[in-house]
C-alpha positions in Angstrom: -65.6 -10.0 -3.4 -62.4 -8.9 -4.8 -60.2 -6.3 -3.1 -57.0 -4.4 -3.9 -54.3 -5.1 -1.6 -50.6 -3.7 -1.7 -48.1 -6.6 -0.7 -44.4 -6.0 0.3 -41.7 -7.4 -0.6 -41.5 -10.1 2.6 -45.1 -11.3 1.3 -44.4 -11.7 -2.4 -40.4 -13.3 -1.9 -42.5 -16.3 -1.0 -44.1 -16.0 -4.3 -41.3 -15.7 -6.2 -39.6 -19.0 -4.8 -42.4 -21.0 -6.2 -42.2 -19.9 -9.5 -41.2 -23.0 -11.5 -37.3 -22.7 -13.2 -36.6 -20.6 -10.4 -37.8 -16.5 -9.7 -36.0 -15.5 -13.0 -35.2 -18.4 -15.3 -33.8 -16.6 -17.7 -33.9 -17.6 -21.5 -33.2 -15.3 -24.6 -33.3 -12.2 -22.2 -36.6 -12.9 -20.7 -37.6 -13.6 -17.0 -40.2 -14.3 -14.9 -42.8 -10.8 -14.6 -44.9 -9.6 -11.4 -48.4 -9.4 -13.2 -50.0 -7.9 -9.5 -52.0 -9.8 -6.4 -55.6 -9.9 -5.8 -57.2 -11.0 -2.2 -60.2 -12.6 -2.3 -62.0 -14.4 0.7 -58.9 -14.9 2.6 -56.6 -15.8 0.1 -54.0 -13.5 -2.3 -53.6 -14.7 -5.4 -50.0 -13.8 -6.8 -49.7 -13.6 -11.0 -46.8 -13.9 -12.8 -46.1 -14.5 -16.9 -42.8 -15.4 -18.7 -42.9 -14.9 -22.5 -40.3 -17.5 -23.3 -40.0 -19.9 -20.1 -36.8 -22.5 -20.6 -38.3 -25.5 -20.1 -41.8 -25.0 -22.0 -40.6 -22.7 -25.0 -43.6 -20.8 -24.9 -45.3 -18.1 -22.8 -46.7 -19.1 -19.2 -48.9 -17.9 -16.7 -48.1 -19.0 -12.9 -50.6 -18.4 -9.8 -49.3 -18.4 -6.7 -51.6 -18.6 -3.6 -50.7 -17.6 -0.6 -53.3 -18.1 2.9 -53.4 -19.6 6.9 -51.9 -22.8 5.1 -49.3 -21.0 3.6 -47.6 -20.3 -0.2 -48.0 -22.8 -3.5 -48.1 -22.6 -6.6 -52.0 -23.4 -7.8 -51.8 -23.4 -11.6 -49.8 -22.8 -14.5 -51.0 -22.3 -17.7 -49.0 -22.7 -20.8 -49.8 -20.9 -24.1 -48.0 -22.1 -27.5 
C-alpha cells in the first residue's frame, strides 16, 4: 500500500546528494527538479527529473530510496 507522506528538508538533503552531476548540475538553464516522495512498505522513494542533464544530453529520471539501511540512488532512467 502506497501512502502520502510529507518529508522535510533534513530527509530529502540526503536525496539530493545522490543525485548524479551533483543536486543541480546545471546545463542550458536547467537543473535537477523535486518530482515528490512516496512511502511504501517501509521505504520512501524520492523522484527527481532533469530535462537536459550534462553528461547524458537528454532528459532523466533519478529514484532515490531512502530506508533502516539508509539513502541510494536505485535507478535512473534516461529518455532521448
Amino acid at each position: 500500500m502506497t501512502e502520502t507522506v510529507f518529508y522535510d528538508s533534513r530527509q530529502l538533503q540526503s536525496a539530493w546528494q545522490c543525485l548524479p552531476g551533483g543536486p543541480v548540475a546545471e546545463n542550458s538553464g536547467e537543473c535537477w527538479q523535486y518530482l515528490g516522495s512516496r512511502l511504501e512498505d517501509g521505504t520512501a522513494e524520492h523522484q527527481f527529473r532533469h530535462r537536459l542533464h550534462p553528461a547524458q544530453g537528454c532528459r532523466v529520471y533519478a529514484y532515490v530510496l531512502e530506508n533502516d539501511e539508509g539513502v541510494k540512488l536505485s535507478e535512473l532512467r534516461v529518455k532521448e
